[in-house]
N, C-alpha and C positions, 0 to 999 in steps of 0.2 A: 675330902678324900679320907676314909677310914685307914686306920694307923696298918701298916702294910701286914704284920703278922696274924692281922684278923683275915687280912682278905683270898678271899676265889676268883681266879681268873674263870672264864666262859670264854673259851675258844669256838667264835661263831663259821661253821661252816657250809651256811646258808639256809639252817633247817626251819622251817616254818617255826618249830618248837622253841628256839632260844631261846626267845624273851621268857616261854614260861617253864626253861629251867631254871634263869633268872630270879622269877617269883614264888618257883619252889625255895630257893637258897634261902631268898629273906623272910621267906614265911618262918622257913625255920629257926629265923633272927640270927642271921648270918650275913658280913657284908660279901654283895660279890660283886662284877664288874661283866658287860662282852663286850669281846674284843674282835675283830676278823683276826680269820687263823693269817693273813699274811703280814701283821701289823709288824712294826719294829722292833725285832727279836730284841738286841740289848734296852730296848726300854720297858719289854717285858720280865727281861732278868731283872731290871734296875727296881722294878715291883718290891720284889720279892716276897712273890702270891705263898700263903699255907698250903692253896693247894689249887687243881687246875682239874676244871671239868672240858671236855672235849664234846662240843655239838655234834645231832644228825647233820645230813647236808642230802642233796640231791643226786651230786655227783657218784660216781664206781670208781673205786683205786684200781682198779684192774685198767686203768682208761690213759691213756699217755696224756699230760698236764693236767692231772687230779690234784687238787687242795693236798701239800703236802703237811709234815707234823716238822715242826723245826728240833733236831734234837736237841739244839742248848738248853728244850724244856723237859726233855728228857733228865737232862745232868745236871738238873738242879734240888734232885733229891727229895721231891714233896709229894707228894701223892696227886694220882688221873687216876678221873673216872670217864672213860670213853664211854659215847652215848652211840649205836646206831654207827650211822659214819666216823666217829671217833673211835669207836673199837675197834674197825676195818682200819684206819688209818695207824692206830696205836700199833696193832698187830703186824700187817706190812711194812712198817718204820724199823720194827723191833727184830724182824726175818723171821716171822708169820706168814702162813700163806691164805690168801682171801682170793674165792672163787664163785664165778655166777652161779646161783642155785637153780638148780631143774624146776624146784616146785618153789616156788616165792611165799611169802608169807607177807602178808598186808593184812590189816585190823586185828581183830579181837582174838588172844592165842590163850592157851595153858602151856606154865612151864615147870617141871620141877626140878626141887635144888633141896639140899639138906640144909635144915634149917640153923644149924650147928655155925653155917661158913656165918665170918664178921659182918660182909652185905647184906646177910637176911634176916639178922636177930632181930627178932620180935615178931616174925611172921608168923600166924598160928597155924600154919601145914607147913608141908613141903609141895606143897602143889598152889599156884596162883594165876590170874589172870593177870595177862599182861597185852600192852600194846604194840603189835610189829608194822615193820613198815621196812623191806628189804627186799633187793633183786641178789645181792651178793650175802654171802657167808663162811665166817673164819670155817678153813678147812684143818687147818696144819696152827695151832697157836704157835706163838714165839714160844723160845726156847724160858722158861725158869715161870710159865703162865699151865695153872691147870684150868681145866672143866667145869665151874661149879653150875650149872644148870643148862638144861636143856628143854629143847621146846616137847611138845608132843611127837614132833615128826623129825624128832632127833634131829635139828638144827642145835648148833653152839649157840646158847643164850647167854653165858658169862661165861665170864672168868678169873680168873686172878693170880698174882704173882705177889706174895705175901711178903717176901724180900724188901722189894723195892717198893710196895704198897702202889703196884699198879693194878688197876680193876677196870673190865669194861663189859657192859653189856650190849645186846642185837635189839633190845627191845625201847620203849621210851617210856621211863619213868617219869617223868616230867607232867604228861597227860591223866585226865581223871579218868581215863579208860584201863591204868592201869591202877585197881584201887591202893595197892600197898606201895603205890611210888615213893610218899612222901615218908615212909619209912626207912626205904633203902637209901635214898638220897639222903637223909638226918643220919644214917649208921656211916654213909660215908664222911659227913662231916663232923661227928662228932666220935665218933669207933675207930676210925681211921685218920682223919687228917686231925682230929686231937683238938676240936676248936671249939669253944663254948658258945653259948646263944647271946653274944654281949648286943648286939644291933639293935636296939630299940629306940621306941619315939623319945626316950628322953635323952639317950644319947646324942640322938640326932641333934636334937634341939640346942643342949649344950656345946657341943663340935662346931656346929653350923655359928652360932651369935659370935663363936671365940674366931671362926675363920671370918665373919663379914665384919670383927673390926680390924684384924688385920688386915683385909682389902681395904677398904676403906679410911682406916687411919680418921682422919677428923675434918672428913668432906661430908657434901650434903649429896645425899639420895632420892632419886626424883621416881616413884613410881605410879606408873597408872593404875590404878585401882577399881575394879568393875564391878563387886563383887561377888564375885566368880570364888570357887573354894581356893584355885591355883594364885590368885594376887590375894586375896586374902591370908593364906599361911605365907605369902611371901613377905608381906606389909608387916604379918604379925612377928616374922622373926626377926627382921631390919629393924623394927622398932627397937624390940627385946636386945638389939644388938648396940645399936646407937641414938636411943629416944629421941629426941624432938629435932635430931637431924636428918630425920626421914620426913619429906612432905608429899603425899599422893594427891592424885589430879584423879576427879573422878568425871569423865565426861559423858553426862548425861544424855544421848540422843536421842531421847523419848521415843525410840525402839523396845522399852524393856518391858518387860512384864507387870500385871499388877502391885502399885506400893513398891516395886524395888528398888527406888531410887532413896524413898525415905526410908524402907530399912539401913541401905549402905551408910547414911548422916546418920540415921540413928546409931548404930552399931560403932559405925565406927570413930565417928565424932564427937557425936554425943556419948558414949559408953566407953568405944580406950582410948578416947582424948586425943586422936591424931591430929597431925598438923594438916587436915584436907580440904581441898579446894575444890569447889563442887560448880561445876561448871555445863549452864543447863544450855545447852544447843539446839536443841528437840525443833527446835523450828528452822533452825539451819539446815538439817538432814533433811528437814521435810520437803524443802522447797528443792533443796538438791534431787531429791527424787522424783519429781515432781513428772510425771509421765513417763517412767523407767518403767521397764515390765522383764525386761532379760536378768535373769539372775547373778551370772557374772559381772553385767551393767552395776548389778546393787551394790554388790560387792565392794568392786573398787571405789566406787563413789563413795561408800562406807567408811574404808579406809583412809581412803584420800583426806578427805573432810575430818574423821578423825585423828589424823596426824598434821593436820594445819588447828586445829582445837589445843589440843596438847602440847603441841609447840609455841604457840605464844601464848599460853599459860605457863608451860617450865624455862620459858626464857627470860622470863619476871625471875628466876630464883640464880640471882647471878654467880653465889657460892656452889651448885649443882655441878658435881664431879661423875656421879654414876648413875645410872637407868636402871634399873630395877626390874624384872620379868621371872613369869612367872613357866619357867623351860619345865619339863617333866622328865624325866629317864627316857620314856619311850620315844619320845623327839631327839632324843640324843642318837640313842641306839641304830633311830632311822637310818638320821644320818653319816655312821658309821657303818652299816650294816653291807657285808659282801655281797647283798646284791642290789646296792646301790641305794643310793638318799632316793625320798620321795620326789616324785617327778613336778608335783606341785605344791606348794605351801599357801594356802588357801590367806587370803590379804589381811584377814585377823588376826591370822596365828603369828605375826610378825608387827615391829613397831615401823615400820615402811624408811626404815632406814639412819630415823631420829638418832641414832647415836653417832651415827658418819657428821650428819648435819649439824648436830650442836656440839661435838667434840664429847660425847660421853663414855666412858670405859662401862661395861655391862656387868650387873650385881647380878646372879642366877643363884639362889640359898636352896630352891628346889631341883638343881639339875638329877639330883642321883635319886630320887626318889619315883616310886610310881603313884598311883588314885591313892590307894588305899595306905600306901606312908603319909603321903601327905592329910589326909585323914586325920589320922596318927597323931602325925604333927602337930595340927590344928586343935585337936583335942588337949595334948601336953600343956597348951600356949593358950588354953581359955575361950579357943571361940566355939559361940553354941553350936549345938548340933543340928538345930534347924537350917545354917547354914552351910554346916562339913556335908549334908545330906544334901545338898539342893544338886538337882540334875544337870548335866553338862549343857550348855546355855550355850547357841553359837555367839558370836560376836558380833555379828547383821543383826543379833536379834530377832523380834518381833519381823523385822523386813522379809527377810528367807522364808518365814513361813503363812508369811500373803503372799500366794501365788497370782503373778500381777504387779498392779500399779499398787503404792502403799500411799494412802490415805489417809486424814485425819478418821475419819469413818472408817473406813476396814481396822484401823489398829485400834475402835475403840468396840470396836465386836469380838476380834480375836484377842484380846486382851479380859476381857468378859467371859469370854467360853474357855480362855486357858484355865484361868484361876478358877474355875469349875470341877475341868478333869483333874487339875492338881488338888484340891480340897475332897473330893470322891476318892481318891487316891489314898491321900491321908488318913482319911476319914475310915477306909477300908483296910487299913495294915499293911497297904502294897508298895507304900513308894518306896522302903530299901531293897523290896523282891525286883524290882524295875532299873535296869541301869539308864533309860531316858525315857520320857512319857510327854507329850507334848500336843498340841491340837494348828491345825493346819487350815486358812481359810482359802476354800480354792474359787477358782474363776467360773464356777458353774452356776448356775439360779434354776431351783426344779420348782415346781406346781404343789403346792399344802393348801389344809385346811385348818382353819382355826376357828373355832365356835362355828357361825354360819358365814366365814369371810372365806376366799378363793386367796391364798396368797402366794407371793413368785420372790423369795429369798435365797437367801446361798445356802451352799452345802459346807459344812465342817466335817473335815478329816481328822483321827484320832490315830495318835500312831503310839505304840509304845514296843520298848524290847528291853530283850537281855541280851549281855555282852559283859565282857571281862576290862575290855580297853578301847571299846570304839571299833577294832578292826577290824573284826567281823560281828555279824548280831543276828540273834534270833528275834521273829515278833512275839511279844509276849501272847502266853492264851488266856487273856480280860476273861474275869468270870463274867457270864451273861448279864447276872446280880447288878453286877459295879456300869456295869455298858447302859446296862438300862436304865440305873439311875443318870448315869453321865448324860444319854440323850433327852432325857424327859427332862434334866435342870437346864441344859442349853437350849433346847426349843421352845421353852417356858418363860425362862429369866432372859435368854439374850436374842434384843430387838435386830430381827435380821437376818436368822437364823431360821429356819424351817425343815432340814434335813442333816442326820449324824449318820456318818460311815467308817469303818473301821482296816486300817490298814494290815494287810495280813501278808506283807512280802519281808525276805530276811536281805540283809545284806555278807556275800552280794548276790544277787544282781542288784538288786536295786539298793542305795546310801541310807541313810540313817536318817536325815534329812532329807526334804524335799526338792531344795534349789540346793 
């Protein structure tokens, strides 16, 4: 937890946008924290945030049981900046009047405002694009709040109350639809609540090694190890924190990708000298899957088998106090979030209980961070960048993306053609333009030619996108260039193969993944 007088509360009021005013905060190397607006007011005063931003939300204050604003945050003297539904909320709390508007305003606005006010220094007009998104708008500000900008269509876009350094605006700075957001957001954090840019990767890093040895004190930390970038900066700080009393379990189920098993001993055994147990299974998963074709089926069998792996490997390590995982922010966030935790937790994303089962208290050194801190992180702490890069990898593996039964044979085709579209990739300057890029072998077999033979092979799916965090994504648009290469080396190099097709659906509707 960052030292209180750095930190930003984010009063979440259900707005799609949270999270990334969230990632505006720390972009601007700022710690900040969301909270739902109904969480436990004196453990919010017991904070004692610098300053407290207020989410859009869904809901109209005009509405009898609308998200109220607690005023003990009121009279605690630090500065709000109301967003959208927190400026309607700030305003009506304060005896402000906010009323449905005849003409709404949703997407792309112009608003001006004198450049002069503290919210807007550095803006180079008084005129900017910004992003709305309202059925309601302040009619009547609270008493001791001026005007400072208005939309085109004479809507109250801000305001302020210079006194008490309360400030809220109608529109969403937070989004890249509003380009000067992350300006007004930086002038409220550092013009107004008075805070410097201290939050960085080395911060982190230091903080985090001083808090996991006071958790831990002089027990052994047992962590699975995948090499995945999220157990990898996790492994790296536990080490950094308590050296050779971290021992990782790397269980190998010959699910993985090309060489990835010998990069993770190499790297990390071989190179920062971990205490790892490399434990190859790959034939145990195989035979467990053995005529499986339901994707959920993989799944759990997945997990199952790899939580009986792992478990009597760390029940060899009898001095093992804590479990080690590798949590993100946004997994936190879910499940705090007003409008509820995730409805499902996919059987990877969890250790199926291990810490009930062998009495372990839970080590998380990544909970506060998101992708691209952790990144950060991993860079501060020495691991290469061909690894901080590698693309989010599910946990099934190779499994989820043979559509089907998973075979010694299917996994040594799609395993072949991945590390094709990954080396094309590379090889093209695209794999950090790409937030996942991945090749799919599906259940179909079509009719080719090759020299003068007739052949009936399967069809390989190419999928790739962009995305910020996984929750939503677009499909990337593959130059034709890169596609043409990718299909002429898979149809060429890998036995099996006779047809590439390319996936062009965003999610959602359709997942990021196949199964």
């Amino acid at each position: 937890m960052a030292p209180t007088q750095d930190l930003v509360l984010i009063l979440d009021y259900g707005s799609q946008f949270t999270q990334l005013i969230a990632r505006r905060v720390r972009e601007a190397k700022v710690y900040c924290e969301i909270v739902p607006f109904d969480a436990n007011i004196d453990d919010l005063v017991a904070r004692r945030p610098a300053g407290i931003i207020l989410s859009g939300g869904p809901a109209s204050v005009t509405e009898q049981g609308a998200p109220n604003l607690p005023t003990a945050l009121l009279e605690l003297g630090v500065p709000i900046l109301g967003i959208c539904y927190g400026l309607q909320v700030l305003t009506q709390t304060l005896g402000g009047t906010v009323s449905a508007s005849t003409r709404r305003e949703y997407g792309r606005a112009f608003m001006t405002f004198d450049p002069d006010e503290v919210l807007f220094k550095g803006l180079p007009e008084n005129r900017t694009q910004v992003w709305m998104s309202h059925g309601d708008h302040v009619s009547t500000p609270a008493k001791g709040f001026r005007v400072i900008a208005r939309s085109e269509d004479g809507i109250v876009a801000a305001v302020a109350d210079d006194r008490r350094r309360f400030f809220g605006v109608q529109f969403h700075p937070e989004v890249v639809h509003t380009p000067t957001g992350q300006t007004m957001i930086s002038n409220f954090l550092f013009r107004i609540v008075g805070l410097s840019p201290t939050w960085t990767a080395g911060r982190f890093v230091e903080e985090s090694i001083e808090r996991i040895r006071r958790q831990v004190g002089d027990a052994r930390v047992v962590c699975g190890l995948s090499g995945g970038v999220d157990s990898a900066v996790a492994a790296m700080l536990i080490k950094a924190a308590i050296g050779d009393r971290l021992t990782c379990v790397f269980v190998d189920n010959g699910l993985l990708r090309a060489n990835e098993a010998e990069d993770v001993v190499a790297i990390f055994k071989d190179g920062f000298h971990f205490d790892l147990r490399h434990v190859d299974a790959a034939d145990l998963f195989l035979r467990e899957l053995e005529g499986v074709t339901d994707p959920e089926t993989k799944r759990k069998i997945i997990g199952r088998v790899f939580v009986e792996v792992f478990e009597r490997e760390a029940l060899t390590l009898t001095d093992a106090r804590f479990l080690a995982q590798g949590t993100l922010y946004p997994d936190v966030i879910e499940s705090v979030s007003v409008r509820g935790p995730a409805a499902v937790i996919k059987s990877h994303h969890n250790v199926g209980g291990l810490p009930e089962r062998m009495n372990l208290k839970i080590c998380e050194p990544l909970r506060e961070l998101f992708k691209d801190e952790v990144r950060a992180a991993g860079l501060e702490l020495g691991l290469p960048e061909s690894l901080l890069w590698r693309h989010p990898f599910p946990g099934p593996g190779l499994a989820i993306r043979i559509i089907g039964e998973v075979t010694d044979e299917r996994l040594r085709i799609l395993r072949e053609a991945d590390r094709i579209v990954r080396e094309e990739l590379r090889t093209s300057g695209l794999e950090r333009e790409i937030w996942q890029a991945f090749a799919v072998l599906l259940p179909v077999k079509t009719v080719g030619v090759m020299g003068d033979d007739r052949t009936y092979e399967s069809v390989l799916a190419v999928r790739a996108v962009t995305s910020v965090d996984g929750m939503t994504a677009d499909w990337y648009p593959m130059p034709y260039d890169v596609l043409g290469r990718i299909s002429t080396r898979v149809i060429n190099e890998v036995r099996g193969i006779n047809r590439v097709v390319y996936d062009v659906s965003s999610k959602p509707p359709a997942t990021i993944e196949w199964e």
